[in-house]
C-alpha atoms as an extended CHARMM CRD file, in Angstrom:
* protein
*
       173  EXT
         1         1  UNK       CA             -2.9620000000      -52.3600000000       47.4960000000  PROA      1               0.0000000000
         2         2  UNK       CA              0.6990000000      -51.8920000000       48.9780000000  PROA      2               0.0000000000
         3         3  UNK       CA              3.2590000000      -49.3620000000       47.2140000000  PROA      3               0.0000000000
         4         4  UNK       CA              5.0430000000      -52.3590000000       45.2430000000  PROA      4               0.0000000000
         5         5  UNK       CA              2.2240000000      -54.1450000000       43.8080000000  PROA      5               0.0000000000
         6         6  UNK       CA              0.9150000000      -50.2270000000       42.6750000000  PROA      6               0.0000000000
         7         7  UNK       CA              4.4000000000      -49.5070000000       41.2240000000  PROA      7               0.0000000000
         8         8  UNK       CA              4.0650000000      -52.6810000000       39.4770000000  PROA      8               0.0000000000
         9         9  UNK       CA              0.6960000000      -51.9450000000       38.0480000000  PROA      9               0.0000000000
        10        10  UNK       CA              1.5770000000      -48.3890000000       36.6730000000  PROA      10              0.0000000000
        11        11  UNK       CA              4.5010000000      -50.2100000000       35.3240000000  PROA      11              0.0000000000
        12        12  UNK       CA              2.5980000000      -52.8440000000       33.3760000000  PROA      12              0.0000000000
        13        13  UNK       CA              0.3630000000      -50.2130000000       32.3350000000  PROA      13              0.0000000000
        14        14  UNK       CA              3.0510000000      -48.2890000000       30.2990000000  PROA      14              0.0000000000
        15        15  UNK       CA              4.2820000000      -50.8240000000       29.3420000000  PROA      15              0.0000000000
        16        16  UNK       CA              1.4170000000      -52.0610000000       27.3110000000  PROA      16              0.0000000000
        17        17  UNK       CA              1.0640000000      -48.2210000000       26.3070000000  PROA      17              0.0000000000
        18        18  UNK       CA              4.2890000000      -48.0220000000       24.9600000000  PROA      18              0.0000000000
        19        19  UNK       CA              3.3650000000      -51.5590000000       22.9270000000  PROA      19              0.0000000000
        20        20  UNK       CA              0.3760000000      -50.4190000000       21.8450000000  PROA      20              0.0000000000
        21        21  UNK       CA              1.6000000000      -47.1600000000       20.4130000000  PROA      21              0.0000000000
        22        22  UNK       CA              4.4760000000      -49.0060000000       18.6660000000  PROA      22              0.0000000000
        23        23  UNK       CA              2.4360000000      -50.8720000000       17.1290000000  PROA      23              0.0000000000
        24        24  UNK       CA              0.5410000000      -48.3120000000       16.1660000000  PROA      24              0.0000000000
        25        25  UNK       CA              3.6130000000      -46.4790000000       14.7340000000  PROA      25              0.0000000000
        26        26  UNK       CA              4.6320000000      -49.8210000000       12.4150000000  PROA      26              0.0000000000
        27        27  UNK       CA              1.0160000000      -49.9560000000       11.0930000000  PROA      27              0.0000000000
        28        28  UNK       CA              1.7620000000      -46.1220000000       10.0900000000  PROA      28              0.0000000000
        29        29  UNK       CA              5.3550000000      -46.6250000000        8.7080000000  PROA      29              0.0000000000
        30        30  UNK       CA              4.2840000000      -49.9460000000        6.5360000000  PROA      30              0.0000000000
        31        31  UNK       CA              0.8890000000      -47.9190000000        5.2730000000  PROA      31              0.0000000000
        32        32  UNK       CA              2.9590000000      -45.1560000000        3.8390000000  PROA      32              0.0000000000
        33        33  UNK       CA              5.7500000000      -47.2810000000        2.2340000000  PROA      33              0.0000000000
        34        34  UNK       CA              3.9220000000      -50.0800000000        0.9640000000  PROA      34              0.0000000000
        35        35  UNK       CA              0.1420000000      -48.5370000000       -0.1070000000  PROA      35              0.0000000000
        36        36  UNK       CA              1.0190000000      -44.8800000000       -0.5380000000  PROA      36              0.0000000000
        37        37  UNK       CA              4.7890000000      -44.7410000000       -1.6110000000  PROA      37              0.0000000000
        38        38  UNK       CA              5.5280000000      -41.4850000000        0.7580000000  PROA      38              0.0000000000
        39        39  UNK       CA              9.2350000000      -42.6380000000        1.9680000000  PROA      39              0.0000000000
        40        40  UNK       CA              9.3220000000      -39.2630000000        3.7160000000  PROA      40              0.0000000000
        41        41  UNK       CA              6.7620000000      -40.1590000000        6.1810000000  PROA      41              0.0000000000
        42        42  UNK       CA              7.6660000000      -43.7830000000        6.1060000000  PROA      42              0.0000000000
        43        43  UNK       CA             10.9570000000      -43.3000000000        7.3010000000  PROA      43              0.0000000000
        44        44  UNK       CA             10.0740000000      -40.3550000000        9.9640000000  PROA      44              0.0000000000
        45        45  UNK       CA              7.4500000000      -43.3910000000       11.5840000000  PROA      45              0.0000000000
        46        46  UNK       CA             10.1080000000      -46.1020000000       11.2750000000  PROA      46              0.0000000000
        47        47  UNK       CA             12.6800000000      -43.6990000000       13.0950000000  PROA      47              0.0000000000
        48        48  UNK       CA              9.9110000000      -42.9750000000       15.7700000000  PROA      48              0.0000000000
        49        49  UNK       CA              9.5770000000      -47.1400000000       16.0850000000  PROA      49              0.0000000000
        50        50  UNK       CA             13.1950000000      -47.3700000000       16.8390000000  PROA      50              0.0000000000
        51        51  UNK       CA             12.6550000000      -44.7620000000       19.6960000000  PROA      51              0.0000000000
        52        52  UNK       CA              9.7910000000      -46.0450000000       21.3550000000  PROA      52              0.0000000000
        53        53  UNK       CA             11.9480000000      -49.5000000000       21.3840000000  PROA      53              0.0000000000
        54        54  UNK       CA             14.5590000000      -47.3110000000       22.8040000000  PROA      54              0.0000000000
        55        55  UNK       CA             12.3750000000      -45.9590000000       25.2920000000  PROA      55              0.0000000000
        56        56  UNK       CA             11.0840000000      -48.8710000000       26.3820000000  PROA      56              0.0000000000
        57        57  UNK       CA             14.5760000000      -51.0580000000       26.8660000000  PROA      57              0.0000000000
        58        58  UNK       CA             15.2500000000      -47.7200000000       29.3680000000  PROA      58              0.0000000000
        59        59  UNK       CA             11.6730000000      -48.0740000000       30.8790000000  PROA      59              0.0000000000
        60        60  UNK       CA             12.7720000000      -52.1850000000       31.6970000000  PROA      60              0.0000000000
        61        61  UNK       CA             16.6000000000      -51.0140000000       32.5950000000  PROA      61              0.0000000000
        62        62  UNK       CA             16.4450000000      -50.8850000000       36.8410000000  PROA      62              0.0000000000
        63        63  UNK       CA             17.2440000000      -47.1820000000       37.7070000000  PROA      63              0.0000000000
        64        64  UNK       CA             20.5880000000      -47.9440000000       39.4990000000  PROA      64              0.0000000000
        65        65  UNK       CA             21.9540000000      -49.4250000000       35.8640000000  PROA      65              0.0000000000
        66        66  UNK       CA             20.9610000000      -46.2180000000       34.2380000000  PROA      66              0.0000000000
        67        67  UNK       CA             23.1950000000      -44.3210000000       36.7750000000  PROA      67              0.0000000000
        68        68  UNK       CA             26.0070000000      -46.3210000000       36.1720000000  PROA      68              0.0000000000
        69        69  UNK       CA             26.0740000000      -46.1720000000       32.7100000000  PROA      69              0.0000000000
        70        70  UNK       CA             24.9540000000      -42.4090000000       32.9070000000  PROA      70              0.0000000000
        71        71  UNK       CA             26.4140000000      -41.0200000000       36.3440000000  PROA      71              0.0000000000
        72        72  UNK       CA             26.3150000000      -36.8650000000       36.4890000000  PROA      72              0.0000000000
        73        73  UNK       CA             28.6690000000      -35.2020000000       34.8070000000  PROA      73              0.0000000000
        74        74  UNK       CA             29.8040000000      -38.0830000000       32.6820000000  PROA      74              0.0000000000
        75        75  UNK       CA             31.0380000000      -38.0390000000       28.6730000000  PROA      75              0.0000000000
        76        76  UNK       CA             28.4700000000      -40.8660000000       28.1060000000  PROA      76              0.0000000000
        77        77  UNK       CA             25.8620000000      -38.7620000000       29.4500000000  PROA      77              0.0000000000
        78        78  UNK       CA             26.7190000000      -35.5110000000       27.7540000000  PROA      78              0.0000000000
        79        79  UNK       CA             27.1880000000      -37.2720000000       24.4280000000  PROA      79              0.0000000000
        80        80  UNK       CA             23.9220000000      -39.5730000000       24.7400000000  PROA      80              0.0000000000
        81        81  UNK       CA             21.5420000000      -36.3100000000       25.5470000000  PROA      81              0.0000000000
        82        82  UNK       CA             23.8700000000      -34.3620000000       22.2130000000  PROA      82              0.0000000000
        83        83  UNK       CA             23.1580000000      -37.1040000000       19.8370000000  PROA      83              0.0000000000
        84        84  UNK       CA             19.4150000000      -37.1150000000       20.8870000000  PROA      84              0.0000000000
        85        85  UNK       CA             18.5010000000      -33.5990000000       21.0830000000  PROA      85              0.0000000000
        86        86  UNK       CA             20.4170000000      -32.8710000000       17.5050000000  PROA      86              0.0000000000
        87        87  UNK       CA             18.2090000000      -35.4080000000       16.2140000000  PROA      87              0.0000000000
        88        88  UNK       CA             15.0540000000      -33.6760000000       17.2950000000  PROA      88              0.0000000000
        89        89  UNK       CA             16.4110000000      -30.9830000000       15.6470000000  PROA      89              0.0000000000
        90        90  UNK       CA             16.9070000000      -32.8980000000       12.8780000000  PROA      90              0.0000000000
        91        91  UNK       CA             13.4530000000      -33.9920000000       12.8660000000  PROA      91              0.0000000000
        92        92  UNK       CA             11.9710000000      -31.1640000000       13.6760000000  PROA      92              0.0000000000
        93        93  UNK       CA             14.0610000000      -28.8050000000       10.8360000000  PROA      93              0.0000000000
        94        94  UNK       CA             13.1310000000      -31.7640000000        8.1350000000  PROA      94              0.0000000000
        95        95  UNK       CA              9.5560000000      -31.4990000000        9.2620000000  PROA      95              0.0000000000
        96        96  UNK       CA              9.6660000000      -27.8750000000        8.5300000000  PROA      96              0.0000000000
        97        97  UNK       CA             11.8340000000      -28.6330000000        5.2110000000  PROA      97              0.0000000000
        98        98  UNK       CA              8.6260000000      -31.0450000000        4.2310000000  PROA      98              0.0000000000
        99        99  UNK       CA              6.0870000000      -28.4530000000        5.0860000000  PROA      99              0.0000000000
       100       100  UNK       CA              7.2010000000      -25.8350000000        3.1140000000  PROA      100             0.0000000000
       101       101  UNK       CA              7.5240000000      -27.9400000000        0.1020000000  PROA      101             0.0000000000
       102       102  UNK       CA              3.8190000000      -28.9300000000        0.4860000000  PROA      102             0.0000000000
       103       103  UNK       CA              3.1140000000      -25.5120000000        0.6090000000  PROA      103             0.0000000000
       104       104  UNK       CA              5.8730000000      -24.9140000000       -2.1630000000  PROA      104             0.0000000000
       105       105  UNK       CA              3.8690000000      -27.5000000000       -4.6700000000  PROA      105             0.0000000000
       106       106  UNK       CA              0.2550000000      -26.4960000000       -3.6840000000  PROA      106             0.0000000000
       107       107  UNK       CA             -0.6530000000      -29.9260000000       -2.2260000000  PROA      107             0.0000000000
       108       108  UNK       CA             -3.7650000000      -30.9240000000        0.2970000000  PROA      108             0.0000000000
       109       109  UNK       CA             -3.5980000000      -33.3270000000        3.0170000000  PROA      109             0.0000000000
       110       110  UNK       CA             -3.2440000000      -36.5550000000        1.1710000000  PROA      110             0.0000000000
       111       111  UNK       CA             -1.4980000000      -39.4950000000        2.2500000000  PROA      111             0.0000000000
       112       112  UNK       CA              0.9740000000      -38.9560000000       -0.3790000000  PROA      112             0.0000000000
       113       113  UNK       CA              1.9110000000      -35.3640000000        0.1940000000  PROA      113             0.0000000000
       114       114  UNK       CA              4.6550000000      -33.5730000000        2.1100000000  PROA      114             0.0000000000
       115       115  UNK       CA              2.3620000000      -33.0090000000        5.3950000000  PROA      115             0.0000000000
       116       116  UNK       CA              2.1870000000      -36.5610000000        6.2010000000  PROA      116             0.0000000000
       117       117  UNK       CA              6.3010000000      -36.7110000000        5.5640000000  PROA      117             0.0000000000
       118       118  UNK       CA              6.2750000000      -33.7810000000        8.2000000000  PROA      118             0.0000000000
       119       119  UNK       CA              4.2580000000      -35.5410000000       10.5170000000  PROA      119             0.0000000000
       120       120  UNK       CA              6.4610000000      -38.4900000000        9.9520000000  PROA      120             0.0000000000
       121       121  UNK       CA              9.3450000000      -36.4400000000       10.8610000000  PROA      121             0.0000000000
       122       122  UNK       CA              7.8130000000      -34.5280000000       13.7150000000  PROA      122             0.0000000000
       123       123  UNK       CA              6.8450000000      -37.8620000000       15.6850000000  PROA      123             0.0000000000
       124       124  UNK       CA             10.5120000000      -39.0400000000       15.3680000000  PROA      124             0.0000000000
       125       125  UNK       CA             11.6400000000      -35.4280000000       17.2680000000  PROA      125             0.0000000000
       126       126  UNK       CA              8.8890000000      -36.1200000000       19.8350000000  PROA      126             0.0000000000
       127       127  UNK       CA             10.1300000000      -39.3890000000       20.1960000000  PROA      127             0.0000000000
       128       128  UNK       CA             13.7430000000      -38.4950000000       19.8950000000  PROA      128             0.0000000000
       129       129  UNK       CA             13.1590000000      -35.8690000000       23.1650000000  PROA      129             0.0000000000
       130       130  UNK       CA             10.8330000000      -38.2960000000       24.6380000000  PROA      130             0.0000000000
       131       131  UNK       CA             14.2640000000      -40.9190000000       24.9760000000  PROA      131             0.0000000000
       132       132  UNK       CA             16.1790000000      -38.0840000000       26.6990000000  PROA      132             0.0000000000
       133       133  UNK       CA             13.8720000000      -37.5560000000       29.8100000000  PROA      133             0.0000000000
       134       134  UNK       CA             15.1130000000      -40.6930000000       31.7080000000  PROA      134             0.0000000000
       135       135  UNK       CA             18.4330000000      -39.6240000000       31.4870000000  PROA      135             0.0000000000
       136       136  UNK       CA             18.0540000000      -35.7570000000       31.9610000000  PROA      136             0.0000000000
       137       137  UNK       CA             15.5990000000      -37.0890000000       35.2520000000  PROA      137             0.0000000000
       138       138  UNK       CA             18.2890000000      -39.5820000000       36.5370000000  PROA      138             0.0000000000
       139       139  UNK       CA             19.5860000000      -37.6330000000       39.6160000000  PROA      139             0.0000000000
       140       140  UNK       CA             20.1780000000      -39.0900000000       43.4090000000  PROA      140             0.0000000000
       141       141  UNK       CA             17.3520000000      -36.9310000000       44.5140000000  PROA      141             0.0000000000
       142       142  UNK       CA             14.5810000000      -38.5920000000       41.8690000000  PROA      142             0.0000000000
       143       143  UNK       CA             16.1650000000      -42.2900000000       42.6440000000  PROA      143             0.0000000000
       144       144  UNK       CA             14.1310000000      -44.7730000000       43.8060000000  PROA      144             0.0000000000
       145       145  UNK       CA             14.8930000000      -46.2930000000       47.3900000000  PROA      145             0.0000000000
       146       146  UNK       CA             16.1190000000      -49.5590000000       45.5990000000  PROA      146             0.0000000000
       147       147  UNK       CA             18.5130000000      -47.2720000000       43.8550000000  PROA      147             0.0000000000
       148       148  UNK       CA             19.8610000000      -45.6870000000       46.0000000000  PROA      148             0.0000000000
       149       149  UNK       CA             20.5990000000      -48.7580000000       48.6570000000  PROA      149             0.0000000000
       150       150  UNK       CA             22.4440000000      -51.2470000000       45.4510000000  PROA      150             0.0000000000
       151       151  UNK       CA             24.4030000000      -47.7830000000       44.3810000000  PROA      151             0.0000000000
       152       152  UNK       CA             25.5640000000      -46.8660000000       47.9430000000  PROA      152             0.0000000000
       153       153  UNK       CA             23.8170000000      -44.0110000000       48.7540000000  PROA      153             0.0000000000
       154       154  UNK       CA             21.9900000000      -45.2680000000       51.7560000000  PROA      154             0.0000000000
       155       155  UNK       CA             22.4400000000      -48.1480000000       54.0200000000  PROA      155             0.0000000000
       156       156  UNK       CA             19.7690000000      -50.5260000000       54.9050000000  PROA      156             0.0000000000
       157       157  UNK       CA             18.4830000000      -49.3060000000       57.8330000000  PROA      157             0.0000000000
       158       158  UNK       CA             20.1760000000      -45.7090000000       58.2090000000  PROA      158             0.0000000000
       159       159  UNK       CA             19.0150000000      -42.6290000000       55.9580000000  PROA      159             0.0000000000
       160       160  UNK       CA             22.3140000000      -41.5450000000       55.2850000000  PROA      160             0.0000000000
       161       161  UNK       CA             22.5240000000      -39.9980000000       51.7070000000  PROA      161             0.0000000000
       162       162  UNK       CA             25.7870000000      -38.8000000000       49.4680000000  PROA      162             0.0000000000
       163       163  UNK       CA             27.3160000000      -36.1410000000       50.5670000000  PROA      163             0.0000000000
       164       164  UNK       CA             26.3500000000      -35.9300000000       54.0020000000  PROA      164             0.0000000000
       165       165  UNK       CA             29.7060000000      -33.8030000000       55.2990000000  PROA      165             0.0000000000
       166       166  UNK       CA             29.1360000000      -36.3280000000       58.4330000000  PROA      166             0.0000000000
       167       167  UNK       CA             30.7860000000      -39.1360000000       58.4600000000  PROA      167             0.0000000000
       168       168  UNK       CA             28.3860000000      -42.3840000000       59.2290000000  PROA      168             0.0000000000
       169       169  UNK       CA             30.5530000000      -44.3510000000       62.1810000000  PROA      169             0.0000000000
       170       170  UNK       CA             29.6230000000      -48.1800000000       62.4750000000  PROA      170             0.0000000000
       171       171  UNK       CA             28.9310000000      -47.8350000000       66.2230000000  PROA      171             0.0000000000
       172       172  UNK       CA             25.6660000000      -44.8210000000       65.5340000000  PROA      172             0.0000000000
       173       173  UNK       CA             22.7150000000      -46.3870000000       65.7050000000  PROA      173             0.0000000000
């Protein structure tokens, strides 16, 4: 199997992963709103659904897109990795808010307690961190060759990279 049909496997592959654990994450929101009235952990699962969709429209984005949008150094990078990490902060400081009122109010692990709003709460952090990885790993030395040749970096044929303090002549071969 060549390197482009394996890339495309591994793709596919996460891709259904990603599916399958949304999925799996709507079953969990719609369980604890509809059957078990626990809005806490209802809402924590439907936030984490809205990050995994997140996650996977930057999976499907082409790399060189993502640096565009996101180049080093950029406000729309700094502010897209602040507004994530604060909200895994948020979740994860609500998670602990939920625990200790299940501890607070003596409950058990029930479907309707606090602990299953904190574990609501915790998987929207995870996933909330989880969204800021392509961007944090979105450097010229992680891009892939595709990248690099539509963003400039390298010509077809040459392995000249950004800032090379030589300049590439047209007449080198």
């Amino acid at each position: 199997m060549n390197e482009l049909k394996r890339k495309q496997r591994e793709r596919r592959i996460w891709l259904a992963v990603y599916v399958i654990i949304g999925l799996a994450y709507v079953a969990g929101a719609l369980n604890f709103g509809f059957e078990h009235r626990n809005y806490g952990a209802c809402t924590g699962f439907f936030f984490a659904v809205l990050l995994i969709a997140l996650r996977v429209a930057l999976f499907v984005t082409p790399q060189y897109r993502l640096y565009q949008i996101f180049p080093p150094s950029s406000f729309n990078r700094a502010a897209y990795q602040t507004f994530f990490l604060c909200l895994c902060l948020t979740g994860i400081s609500l998670g602990l808010w939920l625990m200790a009122k299940g501890i607070q109010h003596h409950q058990v692990w029930t479907a309707n307690s606090y602990f299953c709003g904190m574990i609501g709460m915790w998987m929207a952090a995870k996933w909330a961190f989880f969204v800021t990885m392509p961007i944090y790993e979105l450097r010229e030395d992680t891009l892939e060759e595709d990248a690099l040749f539509r963003l400039g970096f390298i010509e077809r044929g040459r392995e000249r990279i950004s800032g090379n303090s030589e300049p590439l002549l047209e007449n080198q071969v």
